[in-house]
PAVEX-495499 format. One record per residue (C-alpha): residue number from 0; residue in one letter; chain; x, y, z. Coordinates in Angstrom, 2 decimals, always signed. Example, Ala and Ser with C-alpha at 12.3 -4.5 7.8 and 13.67 -1.06 7.14 Angstrom:
<rs>
R   num   residu   chaine        px        py        pz
R     0        a        A    +12.30     -4.50     +7.80
R     1        s        A    +13.67     -1.06     +7.14
</rs>
This chain:
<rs>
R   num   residu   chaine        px        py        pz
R     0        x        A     +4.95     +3.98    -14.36
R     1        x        A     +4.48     +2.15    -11.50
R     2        x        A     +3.74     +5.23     -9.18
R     3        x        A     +1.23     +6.11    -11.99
R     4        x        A     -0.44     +3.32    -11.61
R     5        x        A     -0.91     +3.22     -8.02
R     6        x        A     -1.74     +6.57     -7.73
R     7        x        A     -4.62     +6.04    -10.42
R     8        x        A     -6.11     +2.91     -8.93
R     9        x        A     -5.67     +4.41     -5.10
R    10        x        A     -7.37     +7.38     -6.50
R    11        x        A    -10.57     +5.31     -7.90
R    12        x        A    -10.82     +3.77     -5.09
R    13        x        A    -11.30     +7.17     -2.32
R    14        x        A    -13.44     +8.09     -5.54
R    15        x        A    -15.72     +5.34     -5.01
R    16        x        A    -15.99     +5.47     -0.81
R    17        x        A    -12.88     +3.88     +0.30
R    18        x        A    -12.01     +5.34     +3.54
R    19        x        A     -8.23     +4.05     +3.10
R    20        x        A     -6.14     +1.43     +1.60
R    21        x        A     -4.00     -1.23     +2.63
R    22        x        A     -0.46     -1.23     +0.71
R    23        x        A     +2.30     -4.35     +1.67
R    24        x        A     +5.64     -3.99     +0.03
R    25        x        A     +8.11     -6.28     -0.94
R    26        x        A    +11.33     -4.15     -1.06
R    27        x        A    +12.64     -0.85     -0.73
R    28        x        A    +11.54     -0.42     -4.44
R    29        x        A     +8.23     -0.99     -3.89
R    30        x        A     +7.98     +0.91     -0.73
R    31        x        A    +10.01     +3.97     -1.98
R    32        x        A     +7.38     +3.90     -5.00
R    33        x        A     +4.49     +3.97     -2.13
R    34        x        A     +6.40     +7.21     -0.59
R    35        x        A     +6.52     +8.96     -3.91
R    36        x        A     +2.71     +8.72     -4.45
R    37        x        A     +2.37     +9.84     -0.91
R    38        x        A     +1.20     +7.31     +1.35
R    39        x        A     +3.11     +6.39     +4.67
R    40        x        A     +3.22     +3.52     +7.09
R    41        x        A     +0.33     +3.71     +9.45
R    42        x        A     +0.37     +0.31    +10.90
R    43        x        A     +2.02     -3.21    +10.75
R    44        x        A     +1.04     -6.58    +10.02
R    45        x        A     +2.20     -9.73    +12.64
R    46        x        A     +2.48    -13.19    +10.97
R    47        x        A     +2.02    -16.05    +13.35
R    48        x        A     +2.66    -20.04    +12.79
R    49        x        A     +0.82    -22.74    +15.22
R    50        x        A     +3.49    -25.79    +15.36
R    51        x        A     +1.44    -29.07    +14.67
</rs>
């Protein structure tokens, strides 16, 4: 279900202009359901903390 539903809402969204979409997983569930609708890693994101 889950693949389902990203692959409809990823869908709507080329279908409406979107050039690409950003998708952040939380797991190796949620990542493995990414894979199955076909997307792959195509970039990372870096997380910095300024000390006060």
């Amino acid at each position: 279900m889950a693949a389902a539903v990203t692959a409809s809402l990823a869908e709507a969204l080329f279908a409406r202009g979107a050039r690409s979409v950003w998708l952040e997983y939380s797991g190796e569930g949620s990542r493995r359901v990414y894979e199955r609708v076909g997307f792959r890693p195509g970039g990372n994101r870096l997380y910095l903390t300024l000390e006060e």
